[in-house]
C-alpha positions, 0 to 999 in steps of 0.5 A, a space after each residue: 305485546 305478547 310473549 313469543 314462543 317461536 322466534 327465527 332470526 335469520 334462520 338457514 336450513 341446509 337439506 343436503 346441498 340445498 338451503 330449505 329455509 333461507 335467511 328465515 326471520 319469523 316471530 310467532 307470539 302467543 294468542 295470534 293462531 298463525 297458519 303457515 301455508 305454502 308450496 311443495 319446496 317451500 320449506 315448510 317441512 324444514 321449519 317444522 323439523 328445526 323446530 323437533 331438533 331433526 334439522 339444525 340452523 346452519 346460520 341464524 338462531 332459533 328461540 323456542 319460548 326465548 331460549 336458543 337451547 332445549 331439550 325435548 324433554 324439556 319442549 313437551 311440556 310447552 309445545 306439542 307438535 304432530 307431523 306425519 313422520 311422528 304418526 307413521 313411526 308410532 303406526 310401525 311394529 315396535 318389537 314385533 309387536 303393534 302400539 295401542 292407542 293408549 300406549 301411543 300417547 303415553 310414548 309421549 311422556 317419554 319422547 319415544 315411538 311406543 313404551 318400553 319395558 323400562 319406562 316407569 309409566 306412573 299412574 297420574 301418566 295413564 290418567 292424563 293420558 286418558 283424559 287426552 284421548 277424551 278430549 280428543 274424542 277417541 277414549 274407545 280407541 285406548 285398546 285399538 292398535 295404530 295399524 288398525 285405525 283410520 288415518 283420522 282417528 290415528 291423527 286424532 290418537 297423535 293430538 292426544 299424545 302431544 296434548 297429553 302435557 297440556 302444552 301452551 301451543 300445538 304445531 300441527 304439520 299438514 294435518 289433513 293429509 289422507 283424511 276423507 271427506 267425514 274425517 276432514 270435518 270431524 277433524 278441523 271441529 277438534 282443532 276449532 275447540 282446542 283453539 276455544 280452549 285457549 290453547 295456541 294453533 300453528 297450523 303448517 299447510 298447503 290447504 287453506 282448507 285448513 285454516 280454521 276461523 280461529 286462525 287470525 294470523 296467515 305467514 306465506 313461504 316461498 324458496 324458503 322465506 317469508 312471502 307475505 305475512 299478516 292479517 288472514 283476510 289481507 294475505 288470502 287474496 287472489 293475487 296474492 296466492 297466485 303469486 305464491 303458487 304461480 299460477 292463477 287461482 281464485 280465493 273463495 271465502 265464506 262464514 269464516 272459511 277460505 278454498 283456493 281453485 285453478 282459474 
């Protein structure tokens, strides 16, 4: 059996005086690619933030590649992670001034929102920084700040950032949120070749449009459990998503490729 990496046991998250994730019990083992999907209220965000640290378990234990206990110094370098909230902190001035996207990934080294005059930025740190960026598809925009960007080539600068440390797997928290149609596409062909190349996708959504064909494992959350959890093809089925969603939809499935509509 392979090595897992996420382990929740029985995990409550309490945001404010609600419990986000209830009594989670969740393994995620390395060569599945999982995705996550569920509501608005599910608890998906909470997950996530369990995950960085911003939210800690009022009960249950969590493992991150077997240890209840890390730091994210020590995280990065095994698991990188992109949510919305690390996106728009990098695309805000910091000190009065905007982040480059060179800058933004090399910021990774040192789990900070842009890089501060202090930091000791090393040569070996700019040269994998680069190589990030290339991988990534977006070395032309090394020089260009945050601000000025579009909503997909500032995502694409954040998966540079936390590939940066070639970790062993990539949590990616609602990943095409305010992308158009083209940056969609161009996109979802990122993550399907960072899948090729061995490296671990856990992809935390609402849209099964993101759920590329690499992704063999679906977990369903609702009120903050696990509804259904297994093989892709078993869990994205009709009446299985209008029980999660509560209401009638139709799953369509083409090459490889899922999409949910309203019945």
């Amino acid at each position: 059996m392979a090595a897992a990496f996420l382990q929740f046991d029985n995990v409550t998250v309490n945001r404010g005086p609600t419990a986000a994730l209830r009594g989670l019990t969740l393994t995620l083992r390395e060569g599945e690619g999982v995705a996550i999907i569920g509501p608005n209220g599910s608890g998906k965000s909470t997950l996530v933030k369990a995950i960085t640290r911003e939210c800690y378990p009022y009960d249950g234990e969590l493992r991150v590649f077997g240890r209840a206990s890390w730091d994210v110094f020590e995280l990065r370098d095994r698991l990188g992670i992109v949510t919305q909230d690390l996106q728009r902190a990098n695309e805000t001035n910091v000190a009065g001034r905007d982040i480059p996207g060179l800058e933004a990934v090399l910021s990774g080294f040192f789990s900070s929102v842009g890089v501060w005059d202090d930091a000791r930025v090393t040569k070996a740190m700019v040269a994998c920084a680069k190589a990030a960026l290339k991988r990534v598809g977006a070395a032309h925009l090394a020089n260009r700040p945050l601000t000025e960007m579009s909503s997909g080539e500032a995502r694409r600068v954040m998966i540079a950032r936390a590939l940066a440390h070639e970790p062993r797997a990539l949590v990616l928290d609602e990943p095409t949120n305010s992308l158009d149609l083209a940056a969609l596409d161009e996109f979802l062909s990122l993550i399907r070749r960072i899948a090729r190349r061995g490296t671990d996708l856990v992809l935390v959504t609402h849209h099964l449009h993101d759920v590329v064909p690499e992704i063999r494992r679906v977990v369903l959350l609702k009120n903050g459990r696990v509804f259904r959890d297994g093989p892709k093809g078993e869990v994205l089925t009709s009446a299985t998503l209008s029980r999660l969603f509560d209401r009638r939809v139709m799953v369509e499935h083409r090459d490889g490729w899922y999409d949910v509509r309203a019945r």
